[in-house]
VOLOGU-93717 format. One record per residue (C-alpha): residue in three letters; z, y negated, x. Coordinates in nm, 2 decimals, always signed. Layout:
// VOLOGU-93717
<atom residuo="ala" pz="Z" py="Y" px="X"/>
...
//
This chain:
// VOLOGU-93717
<atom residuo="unk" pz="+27.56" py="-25.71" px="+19.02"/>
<atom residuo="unk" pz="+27.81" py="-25.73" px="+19.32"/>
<atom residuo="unk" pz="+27.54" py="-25.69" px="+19.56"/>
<atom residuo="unk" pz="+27.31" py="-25.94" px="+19.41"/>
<atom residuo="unk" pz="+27.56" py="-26.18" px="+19.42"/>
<atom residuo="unk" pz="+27.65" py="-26.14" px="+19.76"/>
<atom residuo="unk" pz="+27.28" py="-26.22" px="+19.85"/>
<atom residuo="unk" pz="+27.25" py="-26.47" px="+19.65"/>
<atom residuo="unk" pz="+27.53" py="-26.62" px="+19.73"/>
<atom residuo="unk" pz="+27.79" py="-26.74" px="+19.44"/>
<atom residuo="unk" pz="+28.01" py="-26.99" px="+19.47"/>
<atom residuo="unk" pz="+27.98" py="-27.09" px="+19.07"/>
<atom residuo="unk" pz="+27.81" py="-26.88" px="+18.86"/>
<atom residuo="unk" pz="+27.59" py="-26.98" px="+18.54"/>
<atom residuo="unk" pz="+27.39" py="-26.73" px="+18.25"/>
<atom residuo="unk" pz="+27.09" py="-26.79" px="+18.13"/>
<atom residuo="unk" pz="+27.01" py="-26.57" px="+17.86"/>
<atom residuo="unk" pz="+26.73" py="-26.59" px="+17.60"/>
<atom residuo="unk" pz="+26.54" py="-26.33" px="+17.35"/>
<atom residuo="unk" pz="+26.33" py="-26.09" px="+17.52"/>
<atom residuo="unk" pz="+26.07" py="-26.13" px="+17.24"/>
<atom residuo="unk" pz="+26.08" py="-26.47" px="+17.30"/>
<atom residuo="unk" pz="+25.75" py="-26.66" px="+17.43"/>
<atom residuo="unk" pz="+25.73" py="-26.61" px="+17.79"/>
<atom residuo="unk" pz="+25.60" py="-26.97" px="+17.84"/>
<atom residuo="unk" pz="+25.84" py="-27.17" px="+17.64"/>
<atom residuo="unk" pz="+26.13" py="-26.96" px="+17.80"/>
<atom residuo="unk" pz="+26.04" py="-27.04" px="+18.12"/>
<atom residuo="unk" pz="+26.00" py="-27.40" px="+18.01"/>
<atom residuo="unk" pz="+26.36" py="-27.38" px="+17.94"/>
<atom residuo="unk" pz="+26.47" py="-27.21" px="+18.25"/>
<atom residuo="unk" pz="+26.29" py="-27.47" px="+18.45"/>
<atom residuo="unk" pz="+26.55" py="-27.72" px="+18.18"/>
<atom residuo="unk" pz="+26.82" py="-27.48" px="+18.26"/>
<atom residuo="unk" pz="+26.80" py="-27.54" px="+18.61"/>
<atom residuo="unk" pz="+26.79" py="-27.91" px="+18.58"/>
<atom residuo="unk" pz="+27.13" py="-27.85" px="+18.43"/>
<atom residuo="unk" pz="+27.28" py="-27.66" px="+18.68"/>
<atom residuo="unk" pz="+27.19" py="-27.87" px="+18.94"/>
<atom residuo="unk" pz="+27.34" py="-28.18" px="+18.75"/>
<atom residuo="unk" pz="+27.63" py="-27.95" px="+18.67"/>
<atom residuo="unk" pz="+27.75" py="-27.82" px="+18.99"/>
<atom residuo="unk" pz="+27.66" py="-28.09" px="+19.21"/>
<atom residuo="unk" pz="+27.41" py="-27.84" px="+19.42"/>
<atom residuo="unk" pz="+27.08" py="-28.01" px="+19.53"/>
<atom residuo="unk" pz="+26.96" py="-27.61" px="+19.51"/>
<atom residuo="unk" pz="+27.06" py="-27.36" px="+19.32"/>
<atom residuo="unk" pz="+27.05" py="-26.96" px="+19.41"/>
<atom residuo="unk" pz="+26.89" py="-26.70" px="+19.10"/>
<atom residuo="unk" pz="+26.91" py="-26.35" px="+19.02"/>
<atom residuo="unk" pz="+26.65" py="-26.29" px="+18.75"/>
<atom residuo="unk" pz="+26.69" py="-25.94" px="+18.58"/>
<atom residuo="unk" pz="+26.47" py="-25.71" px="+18.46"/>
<atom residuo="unk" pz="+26.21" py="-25.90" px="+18.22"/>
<atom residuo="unk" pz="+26.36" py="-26.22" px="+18.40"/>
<atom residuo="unk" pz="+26.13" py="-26.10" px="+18.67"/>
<atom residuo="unk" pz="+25.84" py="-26.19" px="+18.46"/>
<atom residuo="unk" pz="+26.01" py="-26.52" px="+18.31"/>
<atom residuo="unk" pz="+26.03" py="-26.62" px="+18.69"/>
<atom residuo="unk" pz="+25.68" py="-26.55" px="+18.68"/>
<atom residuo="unk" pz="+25.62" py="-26.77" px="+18.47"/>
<atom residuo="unk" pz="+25.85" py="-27.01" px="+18.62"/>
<atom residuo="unk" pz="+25.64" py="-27.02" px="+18.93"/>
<atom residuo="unk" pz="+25.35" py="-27.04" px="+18.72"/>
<atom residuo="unk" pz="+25.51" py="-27.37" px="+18.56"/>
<atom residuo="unk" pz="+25.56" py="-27.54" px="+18.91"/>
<atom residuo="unk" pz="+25.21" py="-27.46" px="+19.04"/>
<atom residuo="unk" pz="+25.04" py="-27.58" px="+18.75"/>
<atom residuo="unk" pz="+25.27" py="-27.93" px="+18.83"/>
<atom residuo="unk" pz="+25.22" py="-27.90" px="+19.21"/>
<atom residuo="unk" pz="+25.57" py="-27.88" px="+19.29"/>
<atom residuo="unk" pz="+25.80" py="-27.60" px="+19.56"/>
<atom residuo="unk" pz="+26.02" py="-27.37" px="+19.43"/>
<atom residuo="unk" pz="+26.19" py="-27.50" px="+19.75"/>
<atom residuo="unk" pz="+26.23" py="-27.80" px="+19.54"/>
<atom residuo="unk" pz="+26.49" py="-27.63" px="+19.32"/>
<atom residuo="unk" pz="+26.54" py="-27.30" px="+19.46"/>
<atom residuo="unk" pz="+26.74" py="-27.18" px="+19.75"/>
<atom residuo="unk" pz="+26.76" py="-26.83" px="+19.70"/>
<atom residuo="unk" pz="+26.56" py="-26.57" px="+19.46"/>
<atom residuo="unk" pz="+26.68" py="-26.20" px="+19.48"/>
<atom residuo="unk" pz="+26.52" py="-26.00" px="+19.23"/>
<atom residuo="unk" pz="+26.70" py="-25.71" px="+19.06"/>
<atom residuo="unk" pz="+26.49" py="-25.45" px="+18.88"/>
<atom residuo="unk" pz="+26.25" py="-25.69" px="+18.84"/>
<atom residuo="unk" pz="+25.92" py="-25.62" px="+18.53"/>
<atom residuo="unk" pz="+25.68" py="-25.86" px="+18.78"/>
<atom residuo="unk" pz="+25.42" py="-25.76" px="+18.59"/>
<atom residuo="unk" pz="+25.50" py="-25.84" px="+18.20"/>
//
């Protein structure tokens, strides 16, 4: 995880976690939330995300979520490094 975070960048570092059985939809409806927090939270007008795994496929769905409301990921996003990322779930 070292390595991700040195791309990302890290200067405070947030988890979201959910259940992988979990609707993909509504848990990227609560990343997008999530976000919105962090954001608030750190004072950062971006925030940098490493999505894991099945959070490949949650960001996915993320992207999905902002297309669908024609906004940029550059919006919210400042950096996205996928690790082992399931891009097609």
């Amino acid at each position: 995880m070292e390595y991700y975070i040195n791309h990302a960048g890290a200067d405070k570092l947030y988890v979201f976690s959910y259940p992988s059985l979990d609707n993909m939809i509504s848990t990227a409806e609560r990343l997008c939330d999530y976000v919105q927090f962090v954001k608030e939270d750190s004072g950062y007008d971006k925030v940098n995300i490493v999505p894991i795994s099945q959070g490949g496929s949650v960001f996915n769905a993320v992207m999905q979520i902002y297309a669908e409301e024609g906004r940029s990921l550059a919006e919210d996003f400042n950096k996205i490094v996928f690790a082992v990322p399931a891009l097609n779930g």
